[in-house]
N, CA and C atoms as a LAMMPS dump frame, in Angstrom:
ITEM: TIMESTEP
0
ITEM: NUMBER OF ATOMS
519
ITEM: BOX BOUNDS ff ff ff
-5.0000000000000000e+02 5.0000000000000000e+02
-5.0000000000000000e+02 5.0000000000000000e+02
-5.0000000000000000e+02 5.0000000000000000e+02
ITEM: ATOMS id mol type element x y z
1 1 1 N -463.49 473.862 -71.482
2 1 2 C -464.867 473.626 -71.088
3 1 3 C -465.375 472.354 -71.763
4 2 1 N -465.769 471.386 -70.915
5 2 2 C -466.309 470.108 -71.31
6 2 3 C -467.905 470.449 -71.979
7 3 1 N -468.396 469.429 -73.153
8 3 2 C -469.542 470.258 -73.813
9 3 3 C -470.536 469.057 -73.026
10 4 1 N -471.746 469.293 -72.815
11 4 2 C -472.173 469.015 -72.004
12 4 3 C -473.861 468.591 -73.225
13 5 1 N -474.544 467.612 -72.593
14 5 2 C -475.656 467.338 -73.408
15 5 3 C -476.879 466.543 -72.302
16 6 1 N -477.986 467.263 -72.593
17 6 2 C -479.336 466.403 -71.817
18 6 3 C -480.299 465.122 -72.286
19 7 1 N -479.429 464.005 -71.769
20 7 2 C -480.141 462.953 -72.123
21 7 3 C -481.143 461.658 -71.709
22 8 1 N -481.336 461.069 -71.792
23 8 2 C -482.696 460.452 -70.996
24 8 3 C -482.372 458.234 -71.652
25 9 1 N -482.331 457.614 -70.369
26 9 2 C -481.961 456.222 -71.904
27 9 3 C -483.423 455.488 -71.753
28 10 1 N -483.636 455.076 -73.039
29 10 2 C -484.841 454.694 -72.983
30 10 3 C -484.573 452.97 -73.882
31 11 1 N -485.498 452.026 -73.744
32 11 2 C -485.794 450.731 -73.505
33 11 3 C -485.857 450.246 -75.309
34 12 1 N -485.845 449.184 -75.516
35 12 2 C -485.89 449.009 -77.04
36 12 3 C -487.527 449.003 -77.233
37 13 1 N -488.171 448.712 -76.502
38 13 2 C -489.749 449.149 -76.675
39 13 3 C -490.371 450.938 -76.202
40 14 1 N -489.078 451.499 -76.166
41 14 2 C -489.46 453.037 -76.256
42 14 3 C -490.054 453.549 -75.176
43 15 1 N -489.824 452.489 -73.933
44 15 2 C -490.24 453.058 -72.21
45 15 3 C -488.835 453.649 -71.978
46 16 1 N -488.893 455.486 -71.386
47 16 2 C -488.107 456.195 -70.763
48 16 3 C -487.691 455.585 -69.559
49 17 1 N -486.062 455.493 -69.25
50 17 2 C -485.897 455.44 -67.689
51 17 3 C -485.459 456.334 -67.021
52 18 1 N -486.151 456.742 -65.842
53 18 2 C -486.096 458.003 -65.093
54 18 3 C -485.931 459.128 -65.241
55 19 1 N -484.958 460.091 -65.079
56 19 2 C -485.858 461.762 -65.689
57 19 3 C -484.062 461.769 -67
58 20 1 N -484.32 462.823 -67.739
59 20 2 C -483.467 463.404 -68.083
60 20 3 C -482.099 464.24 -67.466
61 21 1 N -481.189 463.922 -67.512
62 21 2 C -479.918 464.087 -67.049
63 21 3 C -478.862 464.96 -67.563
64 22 1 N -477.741 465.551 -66.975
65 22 2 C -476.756 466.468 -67.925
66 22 3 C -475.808 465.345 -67.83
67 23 1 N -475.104 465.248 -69.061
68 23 2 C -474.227 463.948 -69.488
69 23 3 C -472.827 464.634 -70.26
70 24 1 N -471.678 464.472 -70.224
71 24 2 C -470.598 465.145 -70.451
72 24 3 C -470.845 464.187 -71.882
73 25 1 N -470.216 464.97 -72.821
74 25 2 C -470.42 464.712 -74.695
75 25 3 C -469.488 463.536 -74.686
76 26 1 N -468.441 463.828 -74.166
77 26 2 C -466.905 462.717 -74.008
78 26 3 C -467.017 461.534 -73.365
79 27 1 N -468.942 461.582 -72.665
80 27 2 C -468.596 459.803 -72.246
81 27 3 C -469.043 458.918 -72.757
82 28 1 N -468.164 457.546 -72.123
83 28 2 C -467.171 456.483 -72.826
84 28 3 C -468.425 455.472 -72.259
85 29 1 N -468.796 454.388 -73.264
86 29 2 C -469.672 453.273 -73.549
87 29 3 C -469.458 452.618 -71.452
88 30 1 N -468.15 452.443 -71.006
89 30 2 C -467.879 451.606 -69.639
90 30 3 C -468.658 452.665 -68.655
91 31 1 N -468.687 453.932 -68.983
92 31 2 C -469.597 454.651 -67.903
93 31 3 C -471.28 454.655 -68.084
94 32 1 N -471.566 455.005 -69.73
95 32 2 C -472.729 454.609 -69.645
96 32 3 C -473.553 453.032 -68.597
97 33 1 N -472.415 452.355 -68.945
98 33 2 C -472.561 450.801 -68.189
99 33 3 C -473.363 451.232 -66.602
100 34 1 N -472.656 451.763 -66.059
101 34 2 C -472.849 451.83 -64.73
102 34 3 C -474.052 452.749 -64.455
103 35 1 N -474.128 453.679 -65.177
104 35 2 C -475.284 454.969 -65.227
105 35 3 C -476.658 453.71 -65.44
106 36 1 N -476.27 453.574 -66.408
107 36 2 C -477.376 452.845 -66.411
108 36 3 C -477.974 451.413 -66.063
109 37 1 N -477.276 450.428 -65.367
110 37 2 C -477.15 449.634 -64.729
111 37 3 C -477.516 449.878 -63.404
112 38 1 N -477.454 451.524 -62.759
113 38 2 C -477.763 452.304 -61.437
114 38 3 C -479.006 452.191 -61.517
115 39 1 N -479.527 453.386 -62.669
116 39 2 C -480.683 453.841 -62.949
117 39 3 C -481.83 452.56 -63.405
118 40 1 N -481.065 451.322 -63.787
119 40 2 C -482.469 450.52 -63.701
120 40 3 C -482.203 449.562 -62.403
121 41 1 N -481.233 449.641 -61.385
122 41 2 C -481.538 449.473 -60.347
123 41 3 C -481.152 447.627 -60.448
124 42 1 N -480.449 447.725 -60.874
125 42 2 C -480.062 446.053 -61.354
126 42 3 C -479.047 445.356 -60.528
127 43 1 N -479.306 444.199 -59.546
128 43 2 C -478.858 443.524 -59.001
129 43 3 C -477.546 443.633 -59.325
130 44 1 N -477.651 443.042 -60.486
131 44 2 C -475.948 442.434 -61.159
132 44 3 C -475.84 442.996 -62.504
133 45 1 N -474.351 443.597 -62.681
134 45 2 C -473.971 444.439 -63.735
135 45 3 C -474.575 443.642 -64.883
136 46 1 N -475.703 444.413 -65.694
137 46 2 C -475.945 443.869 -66.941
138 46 3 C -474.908 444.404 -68.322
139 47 1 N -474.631 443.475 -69.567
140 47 2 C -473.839 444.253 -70.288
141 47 3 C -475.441 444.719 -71.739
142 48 1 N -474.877 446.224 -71.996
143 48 2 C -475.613 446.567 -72.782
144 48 3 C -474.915 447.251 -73.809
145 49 1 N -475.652 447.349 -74.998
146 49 2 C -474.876 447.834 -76.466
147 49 3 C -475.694 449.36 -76.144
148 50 1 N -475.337 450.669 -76.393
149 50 2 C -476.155 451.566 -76.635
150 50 3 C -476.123 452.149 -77.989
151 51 1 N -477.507 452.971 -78.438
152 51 2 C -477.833 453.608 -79.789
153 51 3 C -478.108 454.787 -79.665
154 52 1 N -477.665 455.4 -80.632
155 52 2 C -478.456 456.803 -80.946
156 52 3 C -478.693 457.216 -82.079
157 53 1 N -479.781 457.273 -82.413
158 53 2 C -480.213 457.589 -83.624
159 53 3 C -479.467 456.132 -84.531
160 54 1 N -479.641 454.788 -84.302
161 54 2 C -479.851 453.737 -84.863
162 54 3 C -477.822 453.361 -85.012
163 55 1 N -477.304 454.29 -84.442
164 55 2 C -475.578 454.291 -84.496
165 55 3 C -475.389 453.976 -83.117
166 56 1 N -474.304 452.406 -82.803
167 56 2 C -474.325 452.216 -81.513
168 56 3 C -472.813 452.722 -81.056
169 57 1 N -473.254 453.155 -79.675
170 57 2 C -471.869 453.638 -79.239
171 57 3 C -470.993 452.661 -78.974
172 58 1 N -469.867 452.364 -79.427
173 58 2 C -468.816 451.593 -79.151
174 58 3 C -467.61 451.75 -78.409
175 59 1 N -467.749 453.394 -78.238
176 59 2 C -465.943 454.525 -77.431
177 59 3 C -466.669 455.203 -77.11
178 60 1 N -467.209 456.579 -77.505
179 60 2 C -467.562 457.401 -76.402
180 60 3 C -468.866 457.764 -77.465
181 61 1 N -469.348 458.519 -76.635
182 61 2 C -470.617 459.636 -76.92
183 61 3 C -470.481 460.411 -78.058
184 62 1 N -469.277 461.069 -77.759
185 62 2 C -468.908 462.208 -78.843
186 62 3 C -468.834 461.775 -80.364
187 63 1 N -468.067 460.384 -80.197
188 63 2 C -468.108 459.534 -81.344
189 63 3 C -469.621 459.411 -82.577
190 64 1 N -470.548 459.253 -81.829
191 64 2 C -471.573 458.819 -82.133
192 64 3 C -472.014 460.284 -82.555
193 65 1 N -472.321 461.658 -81.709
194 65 2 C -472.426 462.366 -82.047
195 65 3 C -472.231 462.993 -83.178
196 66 1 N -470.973 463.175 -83.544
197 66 2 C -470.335 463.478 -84.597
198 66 3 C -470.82 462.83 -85.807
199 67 1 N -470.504 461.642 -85.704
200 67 2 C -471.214 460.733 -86.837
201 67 3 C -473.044 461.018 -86.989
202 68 1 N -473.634 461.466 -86.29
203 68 2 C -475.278 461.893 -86.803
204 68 3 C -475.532 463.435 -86.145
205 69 1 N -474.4 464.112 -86.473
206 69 2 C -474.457 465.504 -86.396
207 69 3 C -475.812 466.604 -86.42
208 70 1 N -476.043 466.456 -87.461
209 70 2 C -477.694 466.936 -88.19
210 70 3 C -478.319 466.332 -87.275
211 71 1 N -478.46 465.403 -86.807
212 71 2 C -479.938 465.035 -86.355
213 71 3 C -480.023 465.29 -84.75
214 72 1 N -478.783 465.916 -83.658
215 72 2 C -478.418 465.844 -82.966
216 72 3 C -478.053 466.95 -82.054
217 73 1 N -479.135 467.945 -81.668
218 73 2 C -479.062 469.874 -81.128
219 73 3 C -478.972 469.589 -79.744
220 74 1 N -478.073 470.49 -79.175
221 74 2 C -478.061 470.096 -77.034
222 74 3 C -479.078 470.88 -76.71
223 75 1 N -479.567 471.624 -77.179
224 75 2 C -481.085 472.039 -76.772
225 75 3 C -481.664 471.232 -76.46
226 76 1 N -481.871 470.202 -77.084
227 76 2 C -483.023 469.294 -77.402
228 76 3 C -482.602 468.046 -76.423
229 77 1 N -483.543 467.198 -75.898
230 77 2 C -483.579 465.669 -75.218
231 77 3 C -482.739 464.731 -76.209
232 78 1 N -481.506 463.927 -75.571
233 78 2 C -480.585 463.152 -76.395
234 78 3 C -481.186 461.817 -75.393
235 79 1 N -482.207 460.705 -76.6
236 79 2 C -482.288 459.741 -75.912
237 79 3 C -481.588 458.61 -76.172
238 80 1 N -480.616 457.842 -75.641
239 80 2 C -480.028 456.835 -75.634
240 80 3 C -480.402 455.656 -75.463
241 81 1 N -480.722 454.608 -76.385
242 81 2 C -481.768 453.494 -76.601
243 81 3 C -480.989 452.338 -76.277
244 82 1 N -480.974 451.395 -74.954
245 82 2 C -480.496 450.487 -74.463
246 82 3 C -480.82 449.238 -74.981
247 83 1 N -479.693 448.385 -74.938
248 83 2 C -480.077 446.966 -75.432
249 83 3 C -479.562 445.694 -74.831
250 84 1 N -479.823 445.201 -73.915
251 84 2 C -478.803 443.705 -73.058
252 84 3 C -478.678 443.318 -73.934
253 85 1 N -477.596 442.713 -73.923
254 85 2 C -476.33 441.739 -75.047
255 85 3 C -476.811 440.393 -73.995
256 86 1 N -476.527 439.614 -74.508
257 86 2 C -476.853 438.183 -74.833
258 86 3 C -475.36 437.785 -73.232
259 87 1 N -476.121 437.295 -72.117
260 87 2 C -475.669 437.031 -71.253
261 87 3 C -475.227 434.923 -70.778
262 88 1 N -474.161 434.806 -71.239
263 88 2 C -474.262 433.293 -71.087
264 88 3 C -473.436 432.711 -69.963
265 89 1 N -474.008 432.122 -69.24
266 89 2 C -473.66 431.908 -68.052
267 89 3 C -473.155 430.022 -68.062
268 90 1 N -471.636 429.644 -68.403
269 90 2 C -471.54 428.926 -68.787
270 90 3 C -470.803 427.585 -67.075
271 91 1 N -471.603 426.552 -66.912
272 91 2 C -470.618 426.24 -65.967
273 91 3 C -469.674 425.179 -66.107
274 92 1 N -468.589 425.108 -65.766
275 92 2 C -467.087 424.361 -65.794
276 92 3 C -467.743 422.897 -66.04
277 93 1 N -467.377 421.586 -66.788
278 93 2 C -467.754 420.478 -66.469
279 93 3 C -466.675 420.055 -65.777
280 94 1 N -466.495 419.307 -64.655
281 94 2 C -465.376 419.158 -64.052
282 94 3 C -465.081 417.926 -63.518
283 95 1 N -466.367 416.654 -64.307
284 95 2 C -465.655 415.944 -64.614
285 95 3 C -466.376 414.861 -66.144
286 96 1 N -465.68 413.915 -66.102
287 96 2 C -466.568 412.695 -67.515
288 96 3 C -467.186 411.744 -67.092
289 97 1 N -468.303 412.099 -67.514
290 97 2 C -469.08 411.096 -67.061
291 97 3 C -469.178 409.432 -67.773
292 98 1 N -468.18 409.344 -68.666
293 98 2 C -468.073 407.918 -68.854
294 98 3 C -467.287 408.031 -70.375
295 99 1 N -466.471 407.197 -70.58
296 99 2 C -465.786 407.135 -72.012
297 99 3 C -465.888 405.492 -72.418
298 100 1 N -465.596 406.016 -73.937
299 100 2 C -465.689 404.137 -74.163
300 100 3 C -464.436 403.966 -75.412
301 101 1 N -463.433 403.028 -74.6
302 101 2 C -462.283 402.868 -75.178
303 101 3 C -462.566 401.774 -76.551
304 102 1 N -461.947 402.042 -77.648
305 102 2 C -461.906 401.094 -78.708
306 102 3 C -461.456 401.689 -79.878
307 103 1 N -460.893 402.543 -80.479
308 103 2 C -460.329 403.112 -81.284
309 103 3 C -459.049 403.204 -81.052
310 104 1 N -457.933 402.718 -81.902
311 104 2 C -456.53 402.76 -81.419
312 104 3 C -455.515 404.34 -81.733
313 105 1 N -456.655 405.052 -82.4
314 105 2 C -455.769 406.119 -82.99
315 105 3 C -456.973 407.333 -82.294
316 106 1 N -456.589 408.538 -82.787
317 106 2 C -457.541 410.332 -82.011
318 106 3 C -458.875 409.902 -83.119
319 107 1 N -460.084 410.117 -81.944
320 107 2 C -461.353 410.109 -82.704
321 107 3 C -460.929 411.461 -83.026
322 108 1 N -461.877 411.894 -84.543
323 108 2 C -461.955 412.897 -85.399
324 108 3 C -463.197 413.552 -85.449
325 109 1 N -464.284 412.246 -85.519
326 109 2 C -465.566 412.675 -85.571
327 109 3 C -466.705 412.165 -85.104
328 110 1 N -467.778 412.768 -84.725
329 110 2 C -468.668 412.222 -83.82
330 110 3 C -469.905 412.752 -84.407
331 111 1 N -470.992 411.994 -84.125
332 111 2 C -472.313 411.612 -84.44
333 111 3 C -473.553 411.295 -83.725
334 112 1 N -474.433 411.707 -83.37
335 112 2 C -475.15 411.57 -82.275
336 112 3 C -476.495 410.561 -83.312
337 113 1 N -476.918 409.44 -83.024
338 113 2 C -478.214 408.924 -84.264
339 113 3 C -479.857 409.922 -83.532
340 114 1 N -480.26 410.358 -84.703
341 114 2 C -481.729 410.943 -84.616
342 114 3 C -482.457 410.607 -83.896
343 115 1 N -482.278 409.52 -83.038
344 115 2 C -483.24 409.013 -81.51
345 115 3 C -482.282 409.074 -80.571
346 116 1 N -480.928 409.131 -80.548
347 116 2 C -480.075 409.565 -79.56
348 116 3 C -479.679 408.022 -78.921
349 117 1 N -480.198 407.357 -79.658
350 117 2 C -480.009 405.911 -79.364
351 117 3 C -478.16 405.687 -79.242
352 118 1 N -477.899 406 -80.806
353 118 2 C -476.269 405.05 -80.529
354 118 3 C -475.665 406.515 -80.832
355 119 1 N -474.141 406.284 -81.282
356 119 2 C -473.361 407.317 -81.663
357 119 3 C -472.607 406.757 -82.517
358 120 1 N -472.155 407.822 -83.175
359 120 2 C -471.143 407.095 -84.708
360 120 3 C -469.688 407.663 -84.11
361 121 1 N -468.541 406.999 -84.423
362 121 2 C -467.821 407.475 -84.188
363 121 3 C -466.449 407.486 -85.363
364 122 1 N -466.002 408.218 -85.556
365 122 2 C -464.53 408.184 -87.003
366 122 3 C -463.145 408.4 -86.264
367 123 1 N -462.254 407.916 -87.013
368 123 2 C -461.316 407.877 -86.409
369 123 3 C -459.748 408.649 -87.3
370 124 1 N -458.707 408.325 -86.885
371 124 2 C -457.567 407.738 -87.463
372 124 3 C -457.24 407.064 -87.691
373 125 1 N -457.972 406.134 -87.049
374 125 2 C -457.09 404.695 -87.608
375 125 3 C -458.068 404.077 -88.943
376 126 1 N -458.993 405.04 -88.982
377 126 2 C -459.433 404.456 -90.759
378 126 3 C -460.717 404.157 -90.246
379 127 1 N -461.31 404.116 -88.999
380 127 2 C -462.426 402.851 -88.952
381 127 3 C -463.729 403.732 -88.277
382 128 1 N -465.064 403.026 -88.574
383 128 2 C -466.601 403.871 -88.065
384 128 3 C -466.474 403.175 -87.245
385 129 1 N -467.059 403.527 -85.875
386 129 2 C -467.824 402.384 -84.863
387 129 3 C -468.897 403.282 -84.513
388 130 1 N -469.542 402.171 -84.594
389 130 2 C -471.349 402.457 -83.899
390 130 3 C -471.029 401.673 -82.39
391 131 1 N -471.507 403.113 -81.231
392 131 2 C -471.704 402.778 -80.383
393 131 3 C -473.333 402.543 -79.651
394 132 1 N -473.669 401.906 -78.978
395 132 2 C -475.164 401.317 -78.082
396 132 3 C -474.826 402.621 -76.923
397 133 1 N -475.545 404.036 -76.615
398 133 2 C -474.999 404.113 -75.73
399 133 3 C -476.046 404.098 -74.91
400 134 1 N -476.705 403.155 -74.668
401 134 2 C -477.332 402.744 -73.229
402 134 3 C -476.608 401.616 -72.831
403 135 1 N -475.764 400.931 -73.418
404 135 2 C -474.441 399.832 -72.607
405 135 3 C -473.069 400.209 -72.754
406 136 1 N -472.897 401.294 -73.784
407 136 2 C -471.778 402.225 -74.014
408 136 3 C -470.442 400.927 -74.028
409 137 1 N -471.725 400.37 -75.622
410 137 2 C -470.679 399.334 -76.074
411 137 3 C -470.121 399.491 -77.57
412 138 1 N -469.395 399.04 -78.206
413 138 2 C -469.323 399.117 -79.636
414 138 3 C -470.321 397.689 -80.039
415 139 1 N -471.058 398.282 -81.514
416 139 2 C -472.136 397.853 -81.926
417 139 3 C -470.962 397.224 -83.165
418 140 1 N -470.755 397.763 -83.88
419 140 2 C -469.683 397.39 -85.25
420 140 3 C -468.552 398.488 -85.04
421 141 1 N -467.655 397.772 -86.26
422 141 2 C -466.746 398.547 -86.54
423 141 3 C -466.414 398.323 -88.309
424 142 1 N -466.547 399.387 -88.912
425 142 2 C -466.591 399.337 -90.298
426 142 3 C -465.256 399.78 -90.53
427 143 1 N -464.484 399.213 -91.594
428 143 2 C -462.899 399.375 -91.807
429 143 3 C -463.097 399.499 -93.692
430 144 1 N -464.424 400.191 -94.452
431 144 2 C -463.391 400.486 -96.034
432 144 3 C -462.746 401.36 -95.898
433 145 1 N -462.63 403.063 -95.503
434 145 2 C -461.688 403.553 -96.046
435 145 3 C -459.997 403.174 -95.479
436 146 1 N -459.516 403.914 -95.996
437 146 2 C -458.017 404.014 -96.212
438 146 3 C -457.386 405.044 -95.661
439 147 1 N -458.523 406.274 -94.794
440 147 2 C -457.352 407.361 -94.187
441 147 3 C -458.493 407.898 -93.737
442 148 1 N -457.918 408.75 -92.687
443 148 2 C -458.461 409.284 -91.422
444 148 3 C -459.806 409.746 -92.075
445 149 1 N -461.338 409.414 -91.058
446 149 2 C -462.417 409.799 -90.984
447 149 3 C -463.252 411.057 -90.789
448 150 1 N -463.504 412.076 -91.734
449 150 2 C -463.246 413.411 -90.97
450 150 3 C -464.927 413.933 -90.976
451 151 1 N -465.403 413.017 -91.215
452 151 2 C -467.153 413.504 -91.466
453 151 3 C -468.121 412.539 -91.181
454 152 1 N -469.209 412.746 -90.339
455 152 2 C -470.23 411.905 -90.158
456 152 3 C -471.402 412.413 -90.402
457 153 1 N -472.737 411.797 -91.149
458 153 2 C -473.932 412.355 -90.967
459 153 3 C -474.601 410.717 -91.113
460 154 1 N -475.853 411.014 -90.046
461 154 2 C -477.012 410.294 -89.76
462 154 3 C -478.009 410.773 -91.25
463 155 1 N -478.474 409.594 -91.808
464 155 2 C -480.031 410.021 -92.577
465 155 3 C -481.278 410.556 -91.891
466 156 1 N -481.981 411.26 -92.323
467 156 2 C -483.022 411.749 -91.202
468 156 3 C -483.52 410.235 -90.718
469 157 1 N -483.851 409.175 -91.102
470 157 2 C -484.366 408.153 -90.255
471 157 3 C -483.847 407.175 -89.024
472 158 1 N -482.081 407.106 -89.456
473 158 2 C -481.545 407.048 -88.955
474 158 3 C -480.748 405.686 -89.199
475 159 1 N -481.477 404.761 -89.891
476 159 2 C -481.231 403.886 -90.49
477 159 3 C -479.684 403.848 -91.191
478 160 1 N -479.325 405.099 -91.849
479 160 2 C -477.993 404.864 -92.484
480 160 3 C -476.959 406.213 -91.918
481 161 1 N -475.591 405.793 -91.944
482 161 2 C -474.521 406.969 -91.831
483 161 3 C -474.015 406.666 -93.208
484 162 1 N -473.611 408.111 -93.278
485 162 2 C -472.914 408.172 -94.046
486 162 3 C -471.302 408.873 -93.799
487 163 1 N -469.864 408.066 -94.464
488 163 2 C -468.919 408.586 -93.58
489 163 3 C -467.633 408.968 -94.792
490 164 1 N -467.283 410.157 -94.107
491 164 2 C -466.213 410.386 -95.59
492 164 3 C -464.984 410.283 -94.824
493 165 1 N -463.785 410.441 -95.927
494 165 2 C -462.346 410.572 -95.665
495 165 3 C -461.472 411.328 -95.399
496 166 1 N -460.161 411.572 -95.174
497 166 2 C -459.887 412.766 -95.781
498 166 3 C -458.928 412.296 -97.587
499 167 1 N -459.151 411.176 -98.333
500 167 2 C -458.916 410.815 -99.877
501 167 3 C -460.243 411.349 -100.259
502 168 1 N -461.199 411.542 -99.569
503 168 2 C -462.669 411.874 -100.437
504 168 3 C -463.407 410.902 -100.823
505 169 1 N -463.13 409.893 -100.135
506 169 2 C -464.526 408.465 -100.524
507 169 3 C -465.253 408.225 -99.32
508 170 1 N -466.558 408.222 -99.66
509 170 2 C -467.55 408.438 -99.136
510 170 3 C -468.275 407.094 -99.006
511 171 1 N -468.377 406.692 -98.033
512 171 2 C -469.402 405.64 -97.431
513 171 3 C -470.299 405.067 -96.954
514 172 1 N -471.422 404.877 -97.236
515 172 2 C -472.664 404.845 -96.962
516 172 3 C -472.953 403.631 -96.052
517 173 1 N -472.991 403.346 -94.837
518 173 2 C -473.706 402.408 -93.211
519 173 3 C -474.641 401.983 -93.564
C-alpha cells in the first residue's frame, strides 16, 4: 500500500494554488514539475525548486518527509512552497563582428577602459596594446615585461592600466 498525503502548493508570497490534492508520499521532484506547471496553467515548462517546511525537495517527497518528521501528520494539509529557478535564455552568437589583428602570439587578457572608449589588450608575446575601438586600431604597444601578460585593470578614471606578468612585475600605463 502506497502512503498517501493531502497537499496544496503554495507561492513564495504564501498565495495557495488551487484546492488541496491526494499526492502519493514517494513522489519524485520531475513529477511535482508537471503537477504544478499544470496547475498554474503555464505556457512553457517552468523549472522550480520545491520546500517543505524550509527543506527543499531534491528526489522525492518521502525524502523530505522523513527528514521533518515531527512537524509533518497526513491528517493535516501538506503545503508545498514553490520557487522558479532562475531561467536563462541564452542565444548562439553565430558570428564576429569584427577582430583586430596585431599581436603575434594567443591574447591572454582583455580590458574594456571605463568609458568603453578603447580596450587593453595582453598577450604572449610579452606586449599591452591599447586599442581605439571606434577605428579598431592599435593606439600603442607597450613591450617592458618579459613573459606572458596575464592581468589587466583600468584605474577608475581611466587614465592608467595597470598590467602584470606571469614573473610578477607589474606595470603601470
Amino acid at each position: 500500500e502506497v502512503r498517501r498525503i493531502l497537499a496544496q502548493f503554495k507561492s513564495e508570497d504564501g498565495a495557495l494554488v488551487g484546492t488541496p490534492f491526494d499526492l502519493p508520499v514517494d513522489v519524485r521532484h520531475e513529477s511535482l514539475l508537471v503537477l504544478c506547471n499544470t496547475l498554474l496553467e503555464n505556457e512553457e515548462d517552468t523549472p522550480y525548486e520545491f520546500y517543505v517546511h524550509d527543506v527543499e525537495v531534491q528526489d522525492s517527497l518521502s525524502d523530505v518527509i522523513e527528514a521533518v518528521k515531527q512537524k509533518v501528520e497526513s491528517e493535516k494539509l501538506l503545503e508545498i512552497m514553490y520557487r522558479p529557478q532562475a531561467l536563462f535564455r541564452v542565444k548562439a552568437v553565430t558570428r564576429c563582428s569584427s577582430s583586430m589583428p596585431g599581436h603575434s602570439e594567443s591574447v591572454i587578457s582583455v580590458q574594456f577602459s571605463p568609458d568603453g572608449r578603447y580596450l587593453a589588450s595582453g598577450s604572449g608575446d610579452t606586449t599591452v596594446r591599447f586599442w581605439d575601438l571606434t577605428t579598431e586600431t592599435p593606439q600603442y604597444t607597450c613591450t617592458s615585461h618579459k613573459h606572458w601578460i596575464l592581468c589587466l585593470a583600468w584605474s577608475p578614471d581611466g587614465r592608467k592600466l595597470a598590467s602584470g606578468c606571469k614573473k610578477g612585475q607589474i606595470c603601470i600605463w
